[in-house]
N, C-alpha and C positions, 0 to 999 in steps of 0.2 A: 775813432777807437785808438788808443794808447799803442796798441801791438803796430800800429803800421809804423808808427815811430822805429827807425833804425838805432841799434846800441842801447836801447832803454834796457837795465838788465831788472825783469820782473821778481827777483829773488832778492830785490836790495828797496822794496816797496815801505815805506812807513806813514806813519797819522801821527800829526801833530795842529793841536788846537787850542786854541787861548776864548775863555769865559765858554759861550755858547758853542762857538766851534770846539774847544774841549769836551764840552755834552757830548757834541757829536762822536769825537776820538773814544767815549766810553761805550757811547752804543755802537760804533763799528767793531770798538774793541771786544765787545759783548758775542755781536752778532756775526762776525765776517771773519774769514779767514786770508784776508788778502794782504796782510801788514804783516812785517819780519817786527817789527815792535811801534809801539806807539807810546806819542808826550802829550799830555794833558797837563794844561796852565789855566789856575784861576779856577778851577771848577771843580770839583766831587763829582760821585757815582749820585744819583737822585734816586732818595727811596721811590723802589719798586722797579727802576729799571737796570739791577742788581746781574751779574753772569752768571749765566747758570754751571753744570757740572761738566760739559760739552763746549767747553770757550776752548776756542784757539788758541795753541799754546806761543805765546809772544812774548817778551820783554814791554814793560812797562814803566813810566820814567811820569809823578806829580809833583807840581811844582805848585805852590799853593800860600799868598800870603795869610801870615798869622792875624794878621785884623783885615782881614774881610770881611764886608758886612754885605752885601752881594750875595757873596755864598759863601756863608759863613764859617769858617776853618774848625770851629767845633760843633758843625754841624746844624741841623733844625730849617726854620724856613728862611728862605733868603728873604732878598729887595725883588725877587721878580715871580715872587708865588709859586717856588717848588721847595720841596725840602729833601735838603739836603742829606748825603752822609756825613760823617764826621769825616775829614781829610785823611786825620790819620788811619779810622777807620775804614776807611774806602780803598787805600792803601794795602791793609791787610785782608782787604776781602779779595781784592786782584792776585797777593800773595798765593791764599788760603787755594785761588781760583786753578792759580796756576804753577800746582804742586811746588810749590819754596815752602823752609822752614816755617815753623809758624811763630818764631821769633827771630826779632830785626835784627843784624849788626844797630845800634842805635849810637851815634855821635854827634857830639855838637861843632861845626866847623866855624872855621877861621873869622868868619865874618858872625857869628854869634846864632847860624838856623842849624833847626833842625835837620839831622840827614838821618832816614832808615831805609835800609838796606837786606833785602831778604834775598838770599843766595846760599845755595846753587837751587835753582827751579826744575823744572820739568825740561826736557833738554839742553839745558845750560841756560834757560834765560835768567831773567832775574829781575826784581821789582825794586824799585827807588823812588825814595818820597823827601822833597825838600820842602819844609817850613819854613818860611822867608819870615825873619821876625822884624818888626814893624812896617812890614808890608799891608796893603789893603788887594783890593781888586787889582790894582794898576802893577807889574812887576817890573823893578828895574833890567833893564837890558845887564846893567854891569856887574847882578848879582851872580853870587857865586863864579868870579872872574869873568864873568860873560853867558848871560845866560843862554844864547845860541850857540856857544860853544860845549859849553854843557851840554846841551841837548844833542848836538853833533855828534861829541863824542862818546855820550849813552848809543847812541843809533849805531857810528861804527861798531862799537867794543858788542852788539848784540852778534849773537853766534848765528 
């Protein structure tokens, strides 16, 4: 068990998952309350295992290339027999989920993707959706200046 660990501070817990382990980050994120926020790379929400009205209120941070065919960036069935949400769609269902506006800051950054942005949420969190263009399945490390730092820096900056 985690707790015998000395110094682990359980209030700074997060989920982060790339293709299938990103599944996973949405149905934790769905089901559990044990994440101060969670990233999800390479994947969408899969219709029907959507959050319901009772989801844990978290910071949410999709990173998702625009040509993926895998799991497809506008949605439908992928390469592995589920289907899909739409990214960007999946994005504002997290939004919708986790009382933020129900329109994005929406901007296109320096390296040419998408970024939306739904803030302030339900205790300050807030929802982030990056569209990596001419991406597939596979996401560069160096996008968006460093894609673990990115993701770093969403997990600190979460309240």
């Amino acid at each position: 068990e985690l707790r015998a660990f000395r110094g682990l501070d359980f209030s700074r817990v997060y989920a982060l998952g790339f293709s299938n382990g990103a599944a996973l980050v949405h149905m934790l994120a769905a089901t559990r309350s044990h994440f101060r926020a969670h990233a999800a790379m390479a994947t969408a929400l899969i219709a029907g295992n959507e959050p319901g009205d009772d989801v844990h209120r978290a910071s949410f941070l999709s990173v998702h290339g625009m040509d993926d065919v895998v799991c497809p960036y506008e949605g439908g069935p992928g390469r592995v027999r589920l289907n899909f949400l739409a990214a960007e769609a999946s994005a504002a269902l997290w939004a919708e989920q986790l009382g933020c506006p129900s329109e994005a800051d929406r901007s296109t950054t320096n390296e040419g993707n998408r970024r939306f942005v739904y803030a302030p949420c339900d205790d300050g969190h807030r929802v982030e959706h990056y569209g990596i263009a001419g991406s597939g399945h596979s996401i560069s490390r160096d996008s968006e200046g460093g894609l673990y730092n990115l993701i770093m820096t969403f997990f600190e900056e979460t309240p």
